[in-house]
C-alpha positions in Angstrom: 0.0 0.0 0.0 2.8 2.3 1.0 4.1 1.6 -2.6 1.0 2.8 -4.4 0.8 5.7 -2.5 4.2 6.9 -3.4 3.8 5.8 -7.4 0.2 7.9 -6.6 1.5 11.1 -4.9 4.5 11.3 -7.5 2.4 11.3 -10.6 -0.3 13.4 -9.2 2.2 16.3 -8.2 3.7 16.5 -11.1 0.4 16.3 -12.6 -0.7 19.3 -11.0 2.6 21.1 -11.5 3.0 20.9 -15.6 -0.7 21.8 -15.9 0.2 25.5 -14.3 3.1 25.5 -16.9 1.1 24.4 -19.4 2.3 27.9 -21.5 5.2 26.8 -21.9 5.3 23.0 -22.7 7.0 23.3 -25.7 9.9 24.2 -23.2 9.4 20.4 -22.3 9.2 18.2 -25.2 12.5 16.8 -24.6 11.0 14.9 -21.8 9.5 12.4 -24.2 12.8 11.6 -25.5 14.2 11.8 -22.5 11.4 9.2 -21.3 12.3 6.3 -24.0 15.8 6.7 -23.5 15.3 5.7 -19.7 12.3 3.3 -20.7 14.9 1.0 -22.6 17.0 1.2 -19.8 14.7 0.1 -17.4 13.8 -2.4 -19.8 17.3 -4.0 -20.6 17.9 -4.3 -16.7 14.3 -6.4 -16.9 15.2 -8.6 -19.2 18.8 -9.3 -17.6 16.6 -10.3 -14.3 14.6 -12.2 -17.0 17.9 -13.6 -18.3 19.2 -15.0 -14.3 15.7 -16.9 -13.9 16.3 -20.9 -15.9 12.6 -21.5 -15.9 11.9 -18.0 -18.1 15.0 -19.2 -20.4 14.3 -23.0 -20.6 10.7 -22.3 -21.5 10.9 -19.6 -23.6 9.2 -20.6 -26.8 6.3 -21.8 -24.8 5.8 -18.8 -23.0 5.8 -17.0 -26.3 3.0 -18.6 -27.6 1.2 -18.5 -24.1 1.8 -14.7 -24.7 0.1 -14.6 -27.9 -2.5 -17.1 -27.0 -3.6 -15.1 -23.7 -3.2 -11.6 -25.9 -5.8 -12.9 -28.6 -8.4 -14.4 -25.5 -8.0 -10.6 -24.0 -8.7 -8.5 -27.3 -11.4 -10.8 -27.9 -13.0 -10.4 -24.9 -12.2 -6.5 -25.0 -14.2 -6.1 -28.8 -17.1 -8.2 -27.4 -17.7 -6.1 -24.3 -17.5 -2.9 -26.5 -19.9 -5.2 -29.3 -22.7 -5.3 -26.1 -22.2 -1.6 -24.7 -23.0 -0.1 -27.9 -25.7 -1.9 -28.9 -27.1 -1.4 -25.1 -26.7 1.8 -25.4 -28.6 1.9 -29.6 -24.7 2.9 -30.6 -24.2 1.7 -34.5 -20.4 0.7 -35.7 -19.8 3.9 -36.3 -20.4 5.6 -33.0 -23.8 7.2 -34.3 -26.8 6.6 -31.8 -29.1 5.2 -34.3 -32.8 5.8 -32.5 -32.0 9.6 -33.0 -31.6 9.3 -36.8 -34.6 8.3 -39.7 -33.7 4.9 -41.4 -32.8 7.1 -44.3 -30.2 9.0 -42.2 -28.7 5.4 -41.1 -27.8 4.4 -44.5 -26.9 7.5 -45.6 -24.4 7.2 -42.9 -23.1 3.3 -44.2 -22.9 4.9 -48.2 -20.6 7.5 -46.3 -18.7 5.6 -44.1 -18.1 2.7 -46.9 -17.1 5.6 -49.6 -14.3 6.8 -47.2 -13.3 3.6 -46.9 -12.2 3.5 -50.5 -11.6 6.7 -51.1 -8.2 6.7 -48.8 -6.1 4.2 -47.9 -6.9 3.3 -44.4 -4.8 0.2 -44.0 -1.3 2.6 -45.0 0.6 3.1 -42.0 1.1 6.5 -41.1 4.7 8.3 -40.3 4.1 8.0 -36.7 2.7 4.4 -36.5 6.2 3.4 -38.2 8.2 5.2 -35.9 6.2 2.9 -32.9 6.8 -0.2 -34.5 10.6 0.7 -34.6 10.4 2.1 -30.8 8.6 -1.6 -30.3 11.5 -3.5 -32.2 14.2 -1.7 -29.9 12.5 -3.1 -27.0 12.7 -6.1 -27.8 15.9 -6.0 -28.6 16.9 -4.5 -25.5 15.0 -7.1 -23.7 16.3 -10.0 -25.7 20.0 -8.9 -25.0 19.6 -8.2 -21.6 18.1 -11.5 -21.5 21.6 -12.7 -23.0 23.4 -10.2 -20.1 21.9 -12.0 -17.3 22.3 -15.7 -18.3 25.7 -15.4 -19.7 27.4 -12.5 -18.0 26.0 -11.9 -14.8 26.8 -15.4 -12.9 30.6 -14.6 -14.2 30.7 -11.7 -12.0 28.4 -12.8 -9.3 27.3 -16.0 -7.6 24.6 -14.4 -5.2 22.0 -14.2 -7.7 19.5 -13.5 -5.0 21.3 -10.3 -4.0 21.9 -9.1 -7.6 17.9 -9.8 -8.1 17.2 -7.5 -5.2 19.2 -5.0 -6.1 18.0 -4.6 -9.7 14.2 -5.3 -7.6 14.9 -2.1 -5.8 16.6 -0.2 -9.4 13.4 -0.6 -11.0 11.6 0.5 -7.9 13.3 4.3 -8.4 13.1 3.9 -11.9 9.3 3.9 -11.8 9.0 6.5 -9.7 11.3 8.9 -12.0 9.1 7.3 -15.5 5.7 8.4 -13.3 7.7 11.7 -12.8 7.3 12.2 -16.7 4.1 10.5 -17.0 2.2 12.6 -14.6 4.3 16.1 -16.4 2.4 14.4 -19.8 -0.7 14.1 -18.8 -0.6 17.4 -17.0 1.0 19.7 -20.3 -1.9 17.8 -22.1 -4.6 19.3 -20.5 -7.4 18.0 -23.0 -9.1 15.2 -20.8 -12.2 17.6 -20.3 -12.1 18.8 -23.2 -13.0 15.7 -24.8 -15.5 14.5 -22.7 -17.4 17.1 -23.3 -17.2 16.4 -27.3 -19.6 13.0 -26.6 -20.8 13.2 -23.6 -21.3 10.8 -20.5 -21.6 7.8 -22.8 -18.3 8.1 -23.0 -17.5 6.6 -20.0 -19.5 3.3 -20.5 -16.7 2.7 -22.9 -13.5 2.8 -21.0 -15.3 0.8 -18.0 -16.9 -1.7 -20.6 -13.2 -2.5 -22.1 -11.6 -2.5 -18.7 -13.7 -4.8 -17.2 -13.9 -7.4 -20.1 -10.2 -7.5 -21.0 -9.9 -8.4 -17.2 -12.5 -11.0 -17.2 -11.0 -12.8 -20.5 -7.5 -11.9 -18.7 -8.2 -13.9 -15.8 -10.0 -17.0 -18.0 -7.5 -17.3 -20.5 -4.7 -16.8 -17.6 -6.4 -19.6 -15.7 -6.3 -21.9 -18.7 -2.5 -21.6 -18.7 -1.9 -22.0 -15.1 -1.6 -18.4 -13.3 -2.8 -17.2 -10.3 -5.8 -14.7 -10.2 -3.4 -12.2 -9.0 -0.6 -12.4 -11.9 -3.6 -12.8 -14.6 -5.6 -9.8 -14.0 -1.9 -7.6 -13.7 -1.5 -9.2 -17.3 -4.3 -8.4 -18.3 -5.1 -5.1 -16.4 -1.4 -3.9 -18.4 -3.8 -3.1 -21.1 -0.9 -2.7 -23.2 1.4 -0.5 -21.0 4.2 -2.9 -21.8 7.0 -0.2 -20.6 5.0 0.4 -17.1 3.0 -3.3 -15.6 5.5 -6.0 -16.7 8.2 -4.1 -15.1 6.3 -2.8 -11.9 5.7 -6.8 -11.5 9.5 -7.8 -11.8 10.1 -5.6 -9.2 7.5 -7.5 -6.9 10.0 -10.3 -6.7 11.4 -13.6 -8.2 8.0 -15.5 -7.6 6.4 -13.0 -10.4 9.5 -13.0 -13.0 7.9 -15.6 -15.7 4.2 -13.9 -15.3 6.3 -10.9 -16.2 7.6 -12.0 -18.9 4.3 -13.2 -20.3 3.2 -9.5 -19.3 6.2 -7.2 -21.0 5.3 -10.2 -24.0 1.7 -10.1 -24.2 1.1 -6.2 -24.2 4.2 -5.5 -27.0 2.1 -8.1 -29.0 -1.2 -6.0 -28.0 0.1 -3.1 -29.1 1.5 -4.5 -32.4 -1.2 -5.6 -33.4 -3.2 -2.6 -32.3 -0.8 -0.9 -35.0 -1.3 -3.2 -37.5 -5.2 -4.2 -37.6 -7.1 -1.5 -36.6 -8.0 -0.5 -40.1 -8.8 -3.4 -41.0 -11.3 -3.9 -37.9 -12.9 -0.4 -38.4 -13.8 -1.2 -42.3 -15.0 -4.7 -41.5 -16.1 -4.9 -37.9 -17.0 -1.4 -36.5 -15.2 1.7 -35.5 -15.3 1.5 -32.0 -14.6 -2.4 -31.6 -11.7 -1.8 -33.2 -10.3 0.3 -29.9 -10.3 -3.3 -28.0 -7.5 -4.1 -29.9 -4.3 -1.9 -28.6 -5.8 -0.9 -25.5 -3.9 2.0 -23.8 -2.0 2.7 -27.1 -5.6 4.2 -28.3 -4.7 7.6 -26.7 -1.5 7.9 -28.0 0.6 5.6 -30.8 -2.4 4.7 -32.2 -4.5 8.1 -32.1 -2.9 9.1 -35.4 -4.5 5.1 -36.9 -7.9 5.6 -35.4 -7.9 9.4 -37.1 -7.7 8.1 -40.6 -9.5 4.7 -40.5 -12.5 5.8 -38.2 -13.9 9.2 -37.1 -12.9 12.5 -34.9 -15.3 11.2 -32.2 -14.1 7.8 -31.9 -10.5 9.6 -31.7 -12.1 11.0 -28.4 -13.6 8.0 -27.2 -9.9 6.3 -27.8 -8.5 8.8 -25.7 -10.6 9.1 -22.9 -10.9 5.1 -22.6 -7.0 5.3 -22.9 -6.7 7.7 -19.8 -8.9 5.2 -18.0 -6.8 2.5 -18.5 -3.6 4.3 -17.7 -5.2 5.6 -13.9 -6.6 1.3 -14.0 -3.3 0.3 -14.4 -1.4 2.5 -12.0 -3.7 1.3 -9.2 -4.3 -1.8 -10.0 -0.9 -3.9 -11.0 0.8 -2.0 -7.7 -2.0 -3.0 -5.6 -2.0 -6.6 -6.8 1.8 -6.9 -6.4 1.2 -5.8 -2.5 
């Protein structure tokens, strides 16, 4: 508890700081930079205590496809809780409430929709979309040869593994609370979270809790089916694709969590991928806001620029704001679980 309350207090001060400086936050835009940089750090020093556990190493290729396996269970089950919300609420696939238009007005509506559809090409990834997948490629990278690091280098120097494990434990520990530094200063410059609640309304929010609450549901079945506890499943699931924040927060619980961990940092980079990669494709064929189930968190930032071209402005805002949801879910929820 004492944990979450520090991760809590730091991002909310600096929250509440940058948004009285919000003037000048173009003073500040080396902080995102500066944030990746110390993201792959945090994340090489992961995967070298990845690297010192055997059982991550020995089953590696398993836990891969237990990674991909548990990823597809969670979108799934994200999409179909957003598939019963709208139609709960009379919300078509496009985002239009559909009892306060005339049938004529609803396929007017589809001819449009489908028109833009092949007018543009939706499935092209944009500048910034390429530039993630790269960011997501170094990660891996960095993971993998950290990986290397700590099952081939580390026991040369060291034969207390349990004291080096601790020590990185407690590294990561005050490297979170410098990455919530920056996180709290972005979401405070940002200053839009209002702003775009008010563009749809309170239905808004039946979104972000409908996606929440299925992805963790599906989380904790499909974890179940592979053998993890309810605690471990749910702080998979409840990531909601924040590879760079839950997987790591969870190595830093201790050596009984490393190989849900490493199914974590894998299933959300997969998440996230993917989110990249089909979310044209599942706003032309599926529906425009079933298609924010797929990359989660992503929706209110590395995949804002996707949803823009392949669905509408207001489904843009219902990305964020369900994004934003997700980010204060998993802040209090993986720390809470890992006590």
């Amino acid at each position: 508890m004492k944990i979450l309350i520090l991760y809590w207090s730091i991002m909310l001060v600096f929250y509440l700081l940058s948004s009285r400086f919000r003037q000048y936050k173009d003073k500040f835009s080396w902080m995102g930079t500066a944030m990746m940089w110390f993201i792959y750090i945090v994340v090489f020093v992961m995967g070298v205590r990845m690297g010192i556990n055997d059982e991550i190493i020995l089953n590696l290729g398993t836990l891969g496809l237990e990674s991909l396996a548990l990823c597809l269970i969670i979108i799934i089950g994200t999409m179909f809780s957003i598939y019963v919300t709208r139609k709960l609420l009379g919300i078509n696939r496009y985002g239009d409430v559909v009892k306060k238009l005339t049938p004529a007005e609803v396929e007017a509506i589809k001819k449009m929709e489908r028109e833009k559809h092949e007018g543009k090409e939706a499935g092209k990834l944009s500048p910034e979309s390429k530039h993630t997948l790269v960011m997501t490629v170094v990660t891996i990278t960095l993971v993998g040869l950290g990986m290397i690091v700590g099952h081939f280098v580390v026991p040369q120097f060291t034969d207390d593994l349990k004291a080096f494990d601790e020590a990185t434990s407690n590294g990561i520990v005050y490297g979170l609370c410098l990455m919530l530094v920056f996180v709290g200063s972005d979401l405070g410059f940002s200053g839009t979270v209002a702003g775009n609640i008010k563009k749809v309304g309170l239905k808004v929010f039946a979104f972000p809790f409908a996606m929440i609450v299925g992805g963790l549901i599906f989380g904790a079945i499909g974890g179940a089916i592979f053998g993890y506890d309810m605690k471990d499943s749910l702080a998979i699931a409840g990531a909601f694709g924040w590879y760079s924040y839950a997987p790591i927060m969870m190595s830093s619980a201790g050596a009984g969590h490393a190989v849900a961990s490493a199914v974590c940092f894998m299933t959300n980079v997969i998440r996230e991928t993917l989110g990249i990669i089909f979310i044209p494709l599942a706003a032309k064929t599926i529906g425009y806001m079933e298609s924010l189930g797929i990359a989660g968190m992503a929706d209110m930032d590395v995949c804002m620029p996707i949803i823009e071209r392949s669905c509408r402005e207001e489904t843009v805002v219902y990305g964020f704001v369900t994004g934003f949801f997700m980010c204060i879910t998993t802040s209090i929820l993986v720390p809470a679980l890992m006590g």
